[in-house]
C-alpha positions as CSV (number, residue, x, y, z in Angstrom):
1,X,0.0,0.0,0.0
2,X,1.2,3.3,-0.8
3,X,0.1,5.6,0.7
4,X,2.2,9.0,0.2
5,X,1.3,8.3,-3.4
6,X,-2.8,7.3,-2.9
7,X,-3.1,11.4,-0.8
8,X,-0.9,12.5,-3.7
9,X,-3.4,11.5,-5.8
10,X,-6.4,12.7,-3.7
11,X,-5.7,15.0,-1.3
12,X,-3.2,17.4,-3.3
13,X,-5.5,18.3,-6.2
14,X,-8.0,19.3,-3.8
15,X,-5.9,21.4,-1.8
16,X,-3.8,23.1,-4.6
17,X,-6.9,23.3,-7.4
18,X,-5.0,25.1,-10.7
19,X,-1.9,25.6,-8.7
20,X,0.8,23.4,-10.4
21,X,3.3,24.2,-8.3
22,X,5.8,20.9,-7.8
23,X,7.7,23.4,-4.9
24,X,4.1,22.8,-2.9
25,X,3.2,19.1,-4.3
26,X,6.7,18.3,-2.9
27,X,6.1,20.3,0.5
28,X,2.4,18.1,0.6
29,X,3.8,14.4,0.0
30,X,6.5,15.4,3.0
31,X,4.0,16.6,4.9
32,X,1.8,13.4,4.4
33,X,4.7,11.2,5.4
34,X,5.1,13.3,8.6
35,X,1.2,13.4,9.4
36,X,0.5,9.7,8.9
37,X,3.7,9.0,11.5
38,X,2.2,11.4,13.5
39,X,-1.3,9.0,13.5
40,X,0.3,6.3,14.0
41,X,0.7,6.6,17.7
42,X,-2.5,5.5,19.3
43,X,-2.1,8.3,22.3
44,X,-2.2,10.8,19.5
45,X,-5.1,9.4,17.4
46,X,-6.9,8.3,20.1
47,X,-7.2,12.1,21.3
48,X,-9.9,12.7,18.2
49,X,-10.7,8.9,17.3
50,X,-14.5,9.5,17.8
51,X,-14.8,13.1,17.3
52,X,-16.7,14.0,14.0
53,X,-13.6,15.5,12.1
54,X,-15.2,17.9,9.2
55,X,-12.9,18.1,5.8
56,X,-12.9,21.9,5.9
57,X,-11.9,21.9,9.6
58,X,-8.9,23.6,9.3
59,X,-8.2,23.8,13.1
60,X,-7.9,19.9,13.1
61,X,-3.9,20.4,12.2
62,X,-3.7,22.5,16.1
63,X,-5.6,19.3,17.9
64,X,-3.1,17.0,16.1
65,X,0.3,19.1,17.2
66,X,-1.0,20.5,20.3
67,X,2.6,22.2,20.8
68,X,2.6,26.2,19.2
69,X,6.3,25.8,18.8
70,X,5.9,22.2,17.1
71,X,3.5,23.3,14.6
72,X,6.1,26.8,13.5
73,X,8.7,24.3,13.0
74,X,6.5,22.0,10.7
75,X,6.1,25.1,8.4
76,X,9.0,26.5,8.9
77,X,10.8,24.0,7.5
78,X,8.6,22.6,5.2
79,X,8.9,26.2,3.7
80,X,12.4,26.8,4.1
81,X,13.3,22.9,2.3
82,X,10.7,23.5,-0.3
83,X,10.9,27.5,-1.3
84,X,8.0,28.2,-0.1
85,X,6.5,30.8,1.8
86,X,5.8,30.0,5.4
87,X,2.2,31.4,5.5
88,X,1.5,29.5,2.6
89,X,3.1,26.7,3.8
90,X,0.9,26.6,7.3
91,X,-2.4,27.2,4.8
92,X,-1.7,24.1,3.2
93,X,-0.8,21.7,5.8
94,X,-4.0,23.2,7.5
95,X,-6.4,22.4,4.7
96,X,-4.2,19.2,3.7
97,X,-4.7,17.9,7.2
98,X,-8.5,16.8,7.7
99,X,-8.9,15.3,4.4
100,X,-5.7,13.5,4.5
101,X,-7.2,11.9,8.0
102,X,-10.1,11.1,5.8
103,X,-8.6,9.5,3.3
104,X,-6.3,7.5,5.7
105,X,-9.2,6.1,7.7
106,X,-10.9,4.8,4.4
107,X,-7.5,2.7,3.6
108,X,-7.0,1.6,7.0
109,X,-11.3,-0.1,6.7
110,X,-11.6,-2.6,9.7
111,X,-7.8,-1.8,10.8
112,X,-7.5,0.8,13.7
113,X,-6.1,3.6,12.0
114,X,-2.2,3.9,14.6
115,X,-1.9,-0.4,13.6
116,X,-2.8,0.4,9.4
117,X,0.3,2.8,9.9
118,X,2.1,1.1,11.8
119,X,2.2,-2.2,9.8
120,X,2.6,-0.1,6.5
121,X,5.4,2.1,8.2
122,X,8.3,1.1,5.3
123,X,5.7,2.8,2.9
124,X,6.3,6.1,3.9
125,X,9.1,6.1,6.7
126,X,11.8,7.0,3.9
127,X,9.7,10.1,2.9
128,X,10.2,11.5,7.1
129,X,13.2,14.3,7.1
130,X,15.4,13.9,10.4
131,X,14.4,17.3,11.3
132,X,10.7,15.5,12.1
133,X,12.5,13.8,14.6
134,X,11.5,16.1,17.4
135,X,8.0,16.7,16.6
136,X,7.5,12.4,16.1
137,X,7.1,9.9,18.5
138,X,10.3,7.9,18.9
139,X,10.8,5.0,16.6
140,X,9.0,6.8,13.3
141,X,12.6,7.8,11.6
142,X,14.4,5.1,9.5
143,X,17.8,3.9,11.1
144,X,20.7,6.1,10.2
145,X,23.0,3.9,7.4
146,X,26.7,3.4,8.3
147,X,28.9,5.8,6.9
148,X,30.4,4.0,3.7
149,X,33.8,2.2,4.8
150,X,33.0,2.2,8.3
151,X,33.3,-1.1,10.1
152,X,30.9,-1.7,12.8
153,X,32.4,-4.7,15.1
154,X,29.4,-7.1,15.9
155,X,31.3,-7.5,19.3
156,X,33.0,-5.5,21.7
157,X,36.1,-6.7,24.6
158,X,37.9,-4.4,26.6
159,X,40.4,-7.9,27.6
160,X,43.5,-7.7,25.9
161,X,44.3,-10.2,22.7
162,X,46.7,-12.8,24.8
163,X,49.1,-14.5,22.8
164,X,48.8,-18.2,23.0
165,X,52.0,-20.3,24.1
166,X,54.3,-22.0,21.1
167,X,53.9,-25.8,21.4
168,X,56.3,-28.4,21.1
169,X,56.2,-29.6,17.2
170,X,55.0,-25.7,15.7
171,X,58.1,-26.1,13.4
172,X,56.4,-29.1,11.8
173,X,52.4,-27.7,12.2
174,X,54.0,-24.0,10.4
175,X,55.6,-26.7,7.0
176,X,51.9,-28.3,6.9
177,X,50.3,-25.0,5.0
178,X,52.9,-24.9,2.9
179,X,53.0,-28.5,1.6
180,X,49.5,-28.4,1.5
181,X,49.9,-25.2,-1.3
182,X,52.8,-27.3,-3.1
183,X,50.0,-30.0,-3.6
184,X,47.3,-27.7,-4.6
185,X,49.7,-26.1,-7.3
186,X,50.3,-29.7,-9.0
187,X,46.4,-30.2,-9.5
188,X,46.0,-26.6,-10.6
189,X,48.2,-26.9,-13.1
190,X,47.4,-30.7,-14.2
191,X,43.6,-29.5,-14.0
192,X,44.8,-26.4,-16.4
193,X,46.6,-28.9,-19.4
194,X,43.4,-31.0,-19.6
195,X,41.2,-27.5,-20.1
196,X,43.4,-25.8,-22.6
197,X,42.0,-27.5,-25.7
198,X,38.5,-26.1,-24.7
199,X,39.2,-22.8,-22.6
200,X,37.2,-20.8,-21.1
201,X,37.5,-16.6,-21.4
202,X,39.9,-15.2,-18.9
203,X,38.1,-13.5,-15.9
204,X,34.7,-14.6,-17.1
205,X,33.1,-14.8,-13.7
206,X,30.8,-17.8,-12.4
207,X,27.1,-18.1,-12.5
208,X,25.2,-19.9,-9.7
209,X,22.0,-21.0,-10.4
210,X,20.6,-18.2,-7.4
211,X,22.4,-15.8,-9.1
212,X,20.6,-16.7,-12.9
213,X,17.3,-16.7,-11.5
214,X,18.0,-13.7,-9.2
215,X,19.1,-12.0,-12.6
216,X,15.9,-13.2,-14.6
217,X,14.2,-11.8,-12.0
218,X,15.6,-8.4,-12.6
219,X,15.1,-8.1,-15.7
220,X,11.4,-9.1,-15.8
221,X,11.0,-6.6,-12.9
222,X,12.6,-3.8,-15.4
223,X,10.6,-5.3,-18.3
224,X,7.1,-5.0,-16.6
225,X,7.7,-0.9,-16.3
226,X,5.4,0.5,-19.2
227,X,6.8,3.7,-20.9
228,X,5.3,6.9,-19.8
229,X,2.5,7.7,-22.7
230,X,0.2,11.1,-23.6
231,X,-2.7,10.8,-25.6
232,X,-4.8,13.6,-27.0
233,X,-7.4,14.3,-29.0
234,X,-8.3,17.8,-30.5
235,X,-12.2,18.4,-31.6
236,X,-13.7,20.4,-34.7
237,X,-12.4,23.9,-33.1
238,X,-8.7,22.7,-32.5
239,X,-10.1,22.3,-28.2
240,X,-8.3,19.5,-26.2
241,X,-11.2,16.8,-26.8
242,X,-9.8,14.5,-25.0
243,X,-6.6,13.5,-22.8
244,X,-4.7,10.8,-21.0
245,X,-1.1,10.2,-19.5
246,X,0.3,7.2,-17.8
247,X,3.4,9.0,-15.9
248,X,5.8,7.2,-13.5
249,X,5.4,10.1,-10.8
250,X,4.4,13.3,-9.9
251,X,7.4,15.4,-11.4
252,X,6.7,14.2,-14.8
253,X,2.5,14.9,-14.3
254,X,4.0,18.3,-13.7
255,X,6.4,18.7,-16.7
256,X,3.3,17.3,-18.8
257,X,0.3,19.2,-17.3
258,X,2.5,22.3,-17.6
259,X,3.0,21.9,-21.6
260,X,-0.8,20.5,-21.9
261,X,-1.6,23.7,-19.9
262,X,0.4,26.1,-22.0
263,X,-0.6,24.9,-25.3
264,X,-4.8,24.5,-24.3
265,X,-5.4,26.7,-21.5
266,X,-7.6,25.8,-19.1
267,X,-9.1,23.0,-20.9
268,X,-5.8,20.9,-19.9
269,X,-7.9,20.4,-16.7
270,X,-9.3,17.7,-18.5
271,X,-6.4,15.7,-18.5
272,X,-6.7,12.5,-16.5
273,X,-3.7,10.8,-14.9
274,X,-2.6,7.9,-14.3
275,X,0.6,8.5,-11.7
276,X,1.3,4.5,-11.1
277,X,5.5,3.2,-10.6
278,X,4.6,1.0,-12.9
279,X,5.1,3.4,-15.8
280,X,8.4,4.9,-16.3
281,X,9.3,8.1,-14.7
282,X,10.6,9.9,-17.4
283,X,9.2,10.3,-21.1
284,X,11.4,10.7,-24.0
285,X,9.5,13.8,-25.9
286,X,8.7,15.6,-22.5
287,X,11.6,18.2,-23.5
288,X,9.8,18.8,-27.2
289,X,6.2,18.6,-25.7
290,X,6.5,22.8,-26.0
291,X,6.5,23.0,-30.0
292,X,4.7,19.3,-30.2
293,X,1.5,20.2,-29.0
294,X,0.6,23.5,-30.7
295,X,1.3,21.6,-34.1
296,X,-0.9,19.1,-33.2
297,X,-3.8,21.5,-31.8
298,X,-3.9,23.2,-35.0
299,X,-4.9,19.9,-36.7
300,X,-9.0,19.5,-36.9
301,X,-10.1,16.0,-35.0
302,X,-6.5,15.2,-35.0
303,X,-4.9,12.3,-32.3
304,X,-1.9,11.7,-30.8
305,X,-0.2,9.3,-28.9
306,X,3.2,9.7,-27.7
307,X,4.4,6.6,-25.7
308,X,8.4,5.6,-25.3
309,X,10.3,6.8,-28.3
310,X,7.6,6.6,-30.6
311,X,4.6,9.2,-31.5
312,X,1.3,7.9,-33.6
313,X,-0.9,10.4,-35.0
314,X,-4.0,10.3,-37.3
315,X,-6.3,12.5,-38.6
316,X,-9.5,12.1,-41.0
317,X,-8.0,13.9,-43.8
318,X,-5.1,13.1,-45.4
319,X,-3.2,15.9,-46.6
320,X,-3.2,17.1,-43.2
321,X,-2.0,14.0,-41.8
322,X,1.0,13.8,-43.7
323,X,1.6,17.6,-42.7
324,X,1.2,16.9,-39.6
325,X,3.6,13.4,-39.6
326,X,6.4,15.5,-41.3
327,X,6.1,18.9,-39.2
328,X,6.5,16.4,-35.8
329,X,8.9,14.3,-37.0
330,X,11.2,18.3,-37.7
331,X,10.0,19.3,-34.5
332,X,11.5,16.1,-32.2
333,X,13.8,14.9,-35.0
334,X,14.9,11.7,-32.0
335,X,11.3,10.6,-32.2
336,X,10.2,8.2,-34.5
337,X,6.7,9.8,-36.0
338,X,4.2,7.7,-37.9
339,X,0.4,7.8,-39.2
340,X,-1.8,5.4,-37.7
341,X,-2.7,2.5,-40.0
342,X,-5.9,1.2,-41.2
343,X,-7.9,-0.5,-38.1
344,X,-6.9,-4.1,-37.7
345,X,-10.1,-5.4,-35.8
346,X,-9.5,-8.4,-34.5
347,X,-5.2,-7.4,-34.6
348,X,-6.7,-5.4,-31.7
349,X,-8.6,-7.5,-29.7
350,X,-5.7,-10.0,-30.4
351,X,-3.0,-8.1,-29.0
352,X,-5.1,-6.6,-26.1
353,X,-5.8,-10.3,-24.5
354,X,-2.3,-11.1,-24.9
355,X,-0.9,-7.9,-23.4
356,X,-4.0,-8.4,-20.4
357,X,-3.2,-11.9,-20.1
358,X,0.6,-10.7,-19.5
359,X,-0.4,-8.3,-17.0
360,X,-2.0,-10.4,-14.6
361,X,0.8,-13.2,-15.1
362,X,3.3,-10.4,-13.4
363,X,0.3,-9.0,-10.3
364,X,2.3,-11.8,-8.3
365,X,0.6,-12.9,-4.7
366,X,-1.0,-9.9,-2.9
367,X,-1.3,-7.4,-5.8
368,X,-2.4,-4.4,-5.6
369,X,-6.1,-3.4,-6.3
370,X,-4.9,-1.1,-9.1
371,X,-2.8,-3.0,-10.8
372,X,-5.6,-5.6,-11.3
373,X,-7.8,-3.0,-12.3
374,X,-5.1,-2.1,-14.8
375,X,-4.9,-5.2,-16.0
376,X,-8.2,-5.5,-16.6
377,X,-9.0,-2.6,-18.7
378,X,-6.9,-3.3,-20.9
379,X,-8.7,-6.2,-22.6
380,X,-10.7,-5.2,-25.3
381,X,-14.5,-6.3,-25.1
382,X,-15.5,-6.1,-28.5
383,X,-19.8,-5.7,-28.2
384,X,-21.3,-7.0,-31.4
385,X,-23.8,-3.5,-32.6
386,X,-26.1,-3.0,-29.9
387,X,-25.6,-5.6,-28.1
388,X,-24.7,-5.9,-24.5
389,X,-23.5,-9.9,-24.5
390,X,-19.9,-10.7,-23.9
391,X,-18.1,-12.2,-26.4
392,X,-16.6,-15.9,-25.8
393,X,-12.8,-14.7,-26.7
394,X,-13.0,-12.3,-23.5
395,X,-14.6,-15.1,-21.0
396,X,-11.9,-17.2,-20.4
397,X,-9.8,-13.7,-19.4
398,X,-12.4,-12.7,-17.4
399,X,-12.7,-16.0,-15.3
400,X,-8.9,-16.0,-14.6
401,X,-9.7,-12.7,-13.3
402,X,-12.1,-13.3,-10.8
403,X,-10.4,-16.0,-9.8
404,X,-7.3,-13.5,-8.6
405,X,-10.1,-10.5,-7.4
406,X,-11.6,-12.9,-4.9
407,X,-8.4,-13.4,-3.7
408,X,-7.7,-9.5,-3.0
409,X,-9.5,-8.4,0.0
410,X,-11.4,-5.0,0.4
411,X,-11.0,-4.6,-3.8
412,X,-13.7,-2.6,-4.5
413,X,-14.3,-1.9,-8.4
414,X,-16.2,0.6,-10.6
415,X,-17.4,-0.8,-14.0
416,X,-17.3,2.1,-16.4
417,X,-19.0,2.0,-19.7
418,X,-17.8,3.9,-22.4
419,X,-19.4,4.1,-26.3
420,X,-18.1,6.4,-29.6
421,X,-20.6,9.2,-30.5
422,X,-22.5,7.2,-33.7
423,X,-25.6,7.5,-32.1
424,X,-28.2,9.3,-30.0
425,X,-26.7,11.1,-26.1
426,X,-29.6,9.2,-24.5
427,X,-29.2,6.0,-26.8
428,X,-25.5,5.5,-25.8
429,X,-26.0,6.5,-22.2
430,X,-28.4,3.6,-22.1
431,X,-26.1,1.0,-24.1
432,X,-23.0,1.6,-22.1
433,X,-24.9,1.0,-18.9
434,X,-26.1,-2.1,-19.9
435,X,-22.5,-3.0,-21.4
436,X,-21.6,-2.2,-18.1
437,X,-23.6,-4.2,-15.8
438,X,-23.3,-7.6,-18.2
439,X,-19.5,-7.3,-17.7
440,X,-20.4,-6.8,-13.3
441,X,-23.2,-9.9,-14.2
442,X,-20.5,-12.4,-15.3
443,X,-18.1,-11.7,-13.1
444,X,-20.7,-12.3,-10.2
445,X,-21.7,-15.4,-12.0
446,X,-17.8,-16.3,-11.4
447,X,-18.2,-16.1,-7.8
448,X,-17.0,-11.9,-7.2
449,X,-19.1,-10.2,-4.8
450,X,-21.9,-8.7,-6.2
451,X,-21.0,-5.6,-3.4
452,X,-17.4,-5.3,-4.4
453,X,-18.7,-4.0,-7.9
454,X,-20.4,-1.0,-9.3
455,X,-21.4,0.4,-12.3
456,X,-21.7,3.1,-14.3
457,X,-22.9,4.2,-18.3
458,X,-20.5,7.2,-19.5
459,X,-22.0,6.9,-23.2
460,X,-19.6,9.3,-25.2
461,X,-18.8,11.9,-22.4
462,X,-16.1,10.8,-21.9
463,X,-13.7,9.8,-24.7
464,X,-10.1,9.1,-24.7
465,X,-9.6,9.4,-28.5
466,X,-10.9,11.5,-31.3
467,X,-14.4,9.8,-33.2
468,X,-13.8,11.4,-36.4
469,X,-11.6,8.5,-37.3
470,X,-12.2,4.4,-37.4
471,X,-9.3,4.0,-35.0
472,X,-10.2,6.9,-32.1
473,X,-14.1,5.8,-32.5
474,X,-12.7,1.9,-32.1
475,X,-10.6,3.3,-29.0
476,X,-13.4,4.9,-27.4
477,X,-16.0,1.8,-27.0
478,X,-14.5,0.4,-24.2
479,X,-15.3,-1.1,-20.8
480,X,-12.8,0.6,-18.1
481,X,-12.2,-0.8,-14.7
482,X,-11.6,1.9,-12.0
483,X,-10.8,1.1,-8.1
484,X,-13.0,2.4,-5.9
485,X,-11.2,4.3,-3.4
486,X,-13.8,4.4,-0.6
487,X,-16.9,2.3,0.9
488,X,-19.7,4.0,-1.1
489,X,-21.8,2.9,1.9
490,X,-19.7,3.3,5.2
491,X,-17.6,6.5,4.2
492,X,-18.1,9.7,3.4
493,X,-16.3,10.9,0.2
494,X,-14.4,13.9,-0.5
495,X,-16.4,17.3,0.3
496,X,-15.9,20.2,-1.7
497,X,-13.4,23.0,-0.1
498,X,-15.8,25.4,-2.8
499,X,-18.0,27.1,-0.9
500,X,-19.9,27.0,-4.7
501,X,-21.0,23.5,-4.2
502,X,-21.5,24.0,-0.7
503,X,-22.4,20.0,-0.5
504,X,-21.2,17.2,1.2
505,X,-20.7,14.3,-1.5
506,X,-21.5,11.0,0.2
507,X,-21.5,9.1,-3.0
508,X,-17.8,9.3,-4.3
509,X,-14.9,11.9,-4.3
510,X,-15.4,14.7,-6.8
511,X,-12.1,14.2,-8.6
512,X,-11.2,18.3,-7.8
513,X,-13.4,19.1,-5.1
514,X,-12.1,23.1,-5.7
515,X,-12.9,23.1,-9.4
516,X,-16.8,24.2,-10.1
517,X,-17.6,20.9,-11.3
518,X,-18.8,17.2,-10.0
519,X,-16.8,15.1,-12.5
520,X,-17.1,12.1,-10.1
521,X,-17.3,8.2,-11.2
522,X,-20.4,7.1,-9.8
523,X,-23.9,7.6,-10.4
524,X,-25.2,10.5,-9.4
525,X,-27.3,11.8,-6.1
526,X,-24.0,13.1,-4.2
527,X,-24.8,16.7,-5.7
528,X,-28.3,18.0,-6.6
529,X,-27.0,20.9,-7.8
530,X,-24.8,18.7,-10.6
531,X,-28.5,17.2,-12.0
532,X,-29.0,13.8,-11.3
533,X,-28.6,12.0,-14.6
534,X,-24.5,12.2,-15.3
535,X,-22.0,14.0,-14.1
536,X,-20.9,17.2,-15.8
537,X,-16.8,16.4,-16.9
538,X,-16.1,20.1,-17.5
């Protein structure tokens, strides 16, 4: 469980809303590390354990460090290590506070909050400066490492070495060593004439079997990191229709959302993430994403994906594709720039069971609810034309499946429907629904809790891919797989800092409470206001 990364992910767009900044992200993932090892001592949590803690109570940060002089050096350093302001710095721990409690009580379910810490202490222990030292209960910093070279006797004596008496017959005992060597030198060298017709290459070291599995091991473990990607879609007045990234961490999210941001304005709000360490934390054309992206925005219904060293682009007419392939290919001349080919239908649905099938061969024992949710959507579930029925090529993946989510405890899953735009709003609302709820229908005929899975119809608000092309429109009728964060029915979700909204979601978290929309994941009912038949998405 990671934790510093899951309030990353939740808390710090709530708290920071447009603000970018990777000076205060930074300052917000210390300060989680610092907070949680602050909860987990039971005299500290158990001050507030069954008090009613609101999200906007901003006070809650005072109750946790009762100590005034505690509290100024929290800021004050957080501000001083991060460049920050020290005002600014309080303001943000002070907002960041209640809802990161929040947030840490729905991960810990069942588990008393101090024991959930406590037992996933090596998750966020290295993230605790040694300044925290004094405002932590003892135990919470990781063990200073021995300065490189130093030699740290397992035992200590004060008695002095004593020099043992010479026996009778040491002349003869001091002669064995040496005849012993004499002997050892005539193999050797009878053991090297037998080799020399077949030698082997000088100082090629040996390989245990450990050490050949311990190496294959490695390199699967490097092999299963997916490159960072950015996909984007511009619509019929050159707006950011639609965008995705799958980035390694926060730093690069930055990098991108900056570029996305400078190039579209704020319609690079849009832009979901996907900040996993299973995708590489660094991405190839993040350096040319500047010039990249304006050429692509002024393309008409054009699409990009950028993932590794390569960059795939399409467009629905050709003259401007080819522009478009040669002006990219000048702009990041180390990329390798193509044009999407013709759609290769069941090439698709092929490769996507092969690279699913691959991803839940490497979730291991224990995985993590994410990564078999990422698994999952990857498979494509190719619906014959309105029609909601499975096909038979995608059971057999989805019965392994079940068969590893039953044994992940507390996995709770959204099932997201998603259609192209060929048809009525209110026609594909209806049909991804129902696309939807087979796909939660089979995997409870499989034996999956029916309560561990939700659903919910997205039609085509939501698309990751133009649908002015075979390919985006192809891309965008898919079935998505989504963790659900919190007990829909036990917890209380996310509340909006905006005093706008002025609600209390107890549905699901509002994926920017501060923003002035409800872009949430499940149905509706959380926010009057927001209508009750779909969630706005900007």
């Amino acid at each position: 469980m990671d934790i510093i990364n899951h309030l990353t992910r939740t808390v710090s767009p709530a708290v920071l809303g447009d603000d970018h900044s990777p000076a205060k992200q930074n300052l917000l993932e210390q300060f989680y590390a610092i907070f949680a090892a602050r909860l987990a001592d039971a005299n500290t949590y158990n001050r507030f354990a069954n008090e009613n803690i609101g999200r906007d109570d901003q006070q809650f940060y005072d109750r946790v460090w009762t100590e005034d002089a505690h509290r100024d050096q929290i800021d004050r350093e957080l501000a001083t290590k991060h460049d920050v302001d020290q005002t600014a710095a309080r303001g943000l721990v002070a907002m960041a506070a209640p809802l990161a409690f929040h947030e840490i009580k729905s991960l810990a379910g069942n588990t008393p909050v101090p024991q959930f810490l406590n037992d996933n202490l090596d998750s966020y222990q290295h993230h605790i400066p040694a300044w925290a030292s004094t405002v932590l209960p003892a135990g919470m910093l990781a063990a200073t490492p021995a300065v490189a070279g130093e030699h740290i006797s397992d035992t200590v004596s004060t008695a002095p070495l004593q020099r043992e008496e010479e026996q009778k017959g040491s002349f003869l005992k001091a002669l064995l060593p040496i005849i012993g060597l004499i002997i050892l030198g005539a193999l050797a060298w009878a053991l090297l004439r037998g080799c020399q017709e077949n030698p082997e290459p000088v100082a090629t070291p040996a390989v245990t079997e450990q050490q050949a599995a311990d190496g294959d091991e490695q390199v699967a473990v490097a092999a299963d990191i997916e490159p960072a990607s950015l996909s984007i879609a511009t619509g019929e007045n050159n707006e950011l229709y639609a965008c995705r990234m799958n980035v390694g961490n926060e730093t690069l999210q930055t990098n991108v959302m900056n570029a996305l941001t400078s190039a579209f304005g704020d319609e690079a709000n849009k832009c979901r993430a996907d900040v996993d360490d299973n995708f590489a934390a660094d991405m190839p054309a993040a350096a040319q994403l500047a010039t990249i992206l304006p050429i692509v925005k002024n393309v008409p219904n054009a699409s990009m994906i950028i993932k590794g060293d390569n960059i795939t682009v399409n467009a629905p007419d050709a003259t401007a594709l080819e522009k478009l392939v040669s002006d990219l290919q000048a702009a990041a001349p180390a990329m390798t720039v193509q044009a999407e080919g013709p759609l290769d239908l069941q090439g698709e649905i092929d490769d996507s069971l092969a690279a699913a099938d691959a991803a839940m061969m490497n979730l291991g024992e224990n995985p993590d609810p994410r990564d078999v949710a990422r698994a999952l959507s990857i498979q494509v579930i190719n619906f014959e034309v309105d029609e909601a029925v499975i096909p038979d090529v995608n059971k057999a993946f989805l019965d392994r499946a079940a068969k590893i989510m039953a044994e992940v405890p507390d996995m709770n899953l959204v099932i997201i429907g998603h259609t192209d735009s060929q048809a009525s709003d209110a026609y594909n609302m209806e049909l991804s629904r129902e696309r939807a709820d087979s796909v939660k229908a089979y995997l409870v005929s499989q034996g999956i809790d029916e309560s561990k899975l939700s659903t919910k119809g997205m039609g085509e608000t939501d698309p990751i891919a133009d649908n002015s092309t075979e390919q985006g429109r192809f891309r965008n009728r898919r079935i998505e797989f989504m963790v659900n964060d919190q007990d829909v029915n036990a917890n209380e979700a996310m509340a909006t800092g905006s005093a706008a909204l002025g609600t209390n979601n107890s549905m699901d978290p509002d994926m920017n409470p501060l923003d002035n929309n409800n872009d949430d994941l499940l149905p509706d009912g959380d926010d009057a206001t927001q209508g009750t038949a779909l969630d706005p998405t900007n």
